[in-house]
C-alpha positions as CSV (number, residue, x, y, z in Angstrom):
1,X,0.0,0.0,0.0
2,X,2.5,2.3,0.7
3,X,4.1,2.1,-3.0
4,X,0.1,3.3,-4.5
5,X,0.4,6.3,-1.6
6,X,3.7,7.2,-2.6
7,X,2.7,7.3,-6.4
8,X,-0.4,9.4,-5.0
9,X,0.8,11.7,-2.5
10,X,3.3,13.0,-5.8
11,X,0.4,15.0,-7.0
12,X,-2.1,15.2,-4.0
13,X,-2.9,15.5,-0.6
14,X,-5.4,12.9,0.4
15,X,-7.0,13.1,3.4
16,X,-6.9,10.0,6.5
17,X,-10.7,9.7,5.8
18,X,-10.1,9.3,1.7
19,X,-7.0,7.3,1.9
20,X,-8.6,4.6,4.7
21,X,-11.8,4.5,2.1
22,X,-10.0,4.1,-1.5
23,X,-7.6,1.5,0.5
24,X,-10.3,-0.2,2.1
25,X,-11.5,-0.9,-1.9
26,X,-8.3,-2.1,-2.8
27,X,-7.4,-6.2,-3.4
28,X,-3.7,-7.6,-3.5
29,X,-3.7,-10.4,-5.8
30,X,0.0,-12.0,-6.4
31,X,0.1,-13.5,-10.3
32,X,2.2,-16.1,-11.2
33,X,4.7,-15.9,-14.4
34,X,3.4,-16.2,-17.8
35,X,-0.4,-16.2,-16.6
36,X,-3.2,-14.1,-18.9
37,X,-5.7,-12.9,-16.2
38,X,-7.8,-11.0,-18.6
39,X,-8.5,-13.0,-22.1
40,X,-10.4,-11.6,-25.1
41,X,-13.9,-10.9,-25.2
42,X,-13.4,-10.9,-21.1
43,X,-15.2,-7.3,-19.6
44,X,-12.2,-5.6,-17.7
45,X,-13.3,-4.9,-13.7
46,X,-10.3,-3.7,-12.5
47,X,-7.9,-1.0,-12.2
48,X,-4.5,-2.1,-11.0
49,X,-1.6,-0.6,-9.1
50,X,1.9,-2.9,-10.4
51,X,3.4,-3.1,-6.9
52,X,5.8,-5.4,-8.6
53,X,6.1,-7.4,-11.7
54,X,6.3,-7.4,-15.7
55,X,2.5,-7.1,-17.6
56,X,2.5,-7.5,-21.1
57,X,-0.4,-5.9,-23.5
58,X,-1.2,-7.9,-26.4
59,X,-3.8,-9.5,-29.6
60,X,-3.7,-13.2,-30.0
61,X,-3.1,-15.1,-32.7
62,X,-3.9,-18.6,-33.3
63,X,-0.2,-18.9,-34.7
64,X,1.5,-17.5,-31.2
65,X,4.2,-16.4,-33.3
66,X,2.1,-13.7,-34.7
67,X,0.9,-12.5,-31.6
68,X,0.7,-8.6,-31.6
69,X,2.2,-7.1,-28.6
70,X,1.5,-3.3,-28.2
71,X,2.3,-2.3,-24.6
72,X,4.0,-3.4,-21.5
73,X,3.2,-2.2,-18.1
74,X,6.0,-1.8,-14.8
75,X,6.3,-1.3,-10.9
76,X,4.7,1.7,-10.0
77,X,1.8,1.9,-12.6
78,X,-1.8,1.0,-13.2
79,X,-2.6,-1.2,-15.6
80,X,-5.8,-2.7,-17.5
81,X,-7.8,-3.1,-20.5
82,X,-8.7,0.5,-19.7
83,X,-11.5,0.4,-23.1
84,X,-13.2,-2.3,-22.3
85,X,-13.2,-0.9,-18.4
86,X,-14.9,2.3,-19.2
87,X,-17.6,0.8,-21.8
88,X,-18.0,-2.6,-19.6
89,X,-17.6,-3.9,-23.1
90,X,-15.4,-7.2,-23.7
91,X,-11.7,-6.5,-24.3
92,X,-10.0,-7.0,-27.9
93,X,-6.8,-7.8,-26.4
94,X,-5.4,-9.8,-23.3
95,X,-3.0,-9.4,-20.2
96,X,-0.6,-11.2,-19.2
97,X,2.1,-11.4,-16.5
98,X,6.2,-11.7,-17.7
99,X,6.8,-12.5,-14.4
100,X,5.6,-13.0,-10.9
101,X,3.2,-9.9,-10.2
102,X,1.6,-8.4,-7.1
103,X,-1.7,-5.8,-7.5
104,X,-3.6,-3.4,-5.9
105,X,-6.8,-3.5,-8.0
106,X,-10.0,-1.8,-7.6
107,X,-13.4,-2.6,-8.9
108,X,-15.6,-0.7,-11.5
109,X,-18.0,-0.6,-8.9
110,X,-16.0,0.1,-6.3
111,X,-14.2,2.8,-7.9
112,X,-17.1,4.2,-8.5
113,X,-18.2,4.7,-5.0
114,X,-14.9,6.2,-4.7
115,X,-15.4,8.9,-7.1
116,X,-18.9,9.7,-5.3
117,X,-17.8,9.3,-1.5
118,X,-14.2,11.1,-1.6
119,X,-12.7,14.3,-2.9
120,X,-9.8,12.4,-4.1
121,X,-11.6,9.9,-6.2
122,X,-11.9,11.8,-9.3
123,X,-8.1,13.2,-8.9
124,X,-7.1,9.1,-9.1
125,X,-9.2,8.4,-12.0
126,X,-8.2,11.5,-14.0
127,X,-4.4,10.4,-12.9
128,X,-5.0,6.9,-14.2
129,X,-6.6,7.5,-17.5
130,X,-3.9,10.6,-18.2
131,X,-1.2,7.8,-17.7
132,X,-2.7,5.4,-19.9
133,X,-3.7,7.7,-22.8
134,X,0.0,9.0,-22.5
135,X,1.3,5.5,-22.8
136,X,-0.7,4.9,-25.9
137,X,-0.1,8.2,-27.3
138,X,3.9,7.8,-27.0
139,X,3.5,4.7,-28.5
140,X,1.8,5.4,-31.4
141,X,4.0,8.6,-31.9
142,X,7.2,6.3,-31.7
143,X,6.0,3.9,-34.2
144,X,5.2,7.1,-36.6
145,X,8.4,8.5,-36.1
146,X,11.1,6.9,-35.0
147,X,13.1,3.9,-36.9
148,X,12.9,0.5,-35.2
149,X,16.3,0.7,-34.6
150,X,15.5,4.1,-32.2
151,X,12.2,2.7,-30.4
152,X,14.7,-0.2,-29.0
153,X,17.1,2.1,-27.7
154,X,14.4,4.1,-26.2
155,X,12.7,0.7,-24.8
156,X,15.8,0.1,-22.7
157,X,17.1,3.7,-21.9
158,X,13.5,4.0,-20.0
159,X,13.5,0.7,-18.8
160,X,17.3,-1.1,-18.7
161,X,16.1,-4.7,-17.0
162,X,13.2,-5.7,-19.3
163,X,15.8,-7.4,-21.2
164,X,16.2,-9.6,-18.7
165,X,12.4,-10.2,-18.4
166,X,11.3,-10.0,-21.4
167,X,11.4,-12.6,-24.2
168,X,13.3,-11.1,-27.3
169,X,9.7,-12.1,-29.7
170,X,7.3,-9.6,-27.5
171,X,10.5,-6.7,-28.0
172,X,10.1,-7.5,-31.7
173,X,6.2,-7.4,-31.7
174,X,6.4,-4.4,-29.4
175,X,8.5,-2.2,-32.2
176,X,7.0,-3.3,-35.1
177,X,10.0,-6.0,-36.5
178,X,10.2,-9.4,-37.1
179,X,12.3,-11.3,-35.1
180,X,15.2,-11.6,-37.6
181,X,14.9,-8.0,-38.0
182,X,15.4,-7.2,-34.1
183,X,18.5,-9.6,-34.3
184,X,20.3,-7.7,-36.8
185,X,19.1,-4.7,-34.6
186,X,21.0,-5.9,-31.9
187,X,24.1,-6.9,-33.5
188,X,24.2,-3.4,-34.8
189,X,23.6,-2.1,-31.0
């Protein structure tokens, strides 16, 4: 809990009375490795705080070498199908954990009695959907503009131990390369 306050308490005071209500919403669930908690066509409940752990964004495929991954998510940010949250519509894509991760997740529901019951509810939601439209928008203004070469560089000088986590074929997916591609990438690097 005291990671989410941390993250929190950077843009905002939040009162005892707020903070014990928002926490008392909260739910830590601890994911194993390489498990997809939300699958297609599955309506996304939950916002969730990345205490710790790798969560990778992506569309399957029925060839899982053609799986399209489009985003990862870290330590110290929220993640979910954040679309399919706010229409309570099923999700076009799935998540999955890279590695052992712990959450803080909130409800739909939940968050929003939040919103109604606290002064600080709408300050998180307008944080959480600003970092997750900022996410998306740096991504899709990478793969516009920068070379495939530059978006892994920029992969690792933001985040230096994903190569340890993450498999080399979600990096390719992730910048837009084959495989073979990234290789020669990396013997270039």
């Amino acid at each position: 809990m005291e990671q989410i306050k941390a993250y929190l308490d950077k843009v905002a005071k939040i009162s005892q009375k707020d903070w014990d209500f928002f926490t008392s919403k909260l739910q830590r669930n601890v994911i194993p490795k390489k498990t997809i908690f939300l699958k297609i066509n599955e309506v996304e409940n939950y916002i969730s705080f990345i205490e710790s752990g790798v969560v990778r964004l992506f569309i399957p495929k029925e060839n899982p070498d053609k799986e399209i991954t489009f985003g990862f998510s870290f330590q110290n940010q929220f993640i979910s199908a954040y679309d399919s949250f706010l229409m309570q519509k099923p999700s076009l894509y799935q998540l999955e954990t890279l590695t052992e991760t712990s959450l803080l997740s909130i409800t739909y529901a939940d968050l929003q009695e939040v919103y109604q019951q606290t002064q600080i509810g709408n300050l998180i939601g307008r944080l959480t959907a600003e970092r997750l439209f900022l996410i998306k928008s740096k991504r899709e203004q990478n793969l516009l503009n920068l070379s495939a070469e530059e978006r892994y560089m920029n992969l690792f000088k933001e985040r230096p131990e994903l190569i340890k986590v993450i498999p080399l074929k979600y990096i390719s997916s992730y910048i837009g390369v084959t495989a073979q591609a990234l290789s020669r990438i990396r013997k270039r690097v």
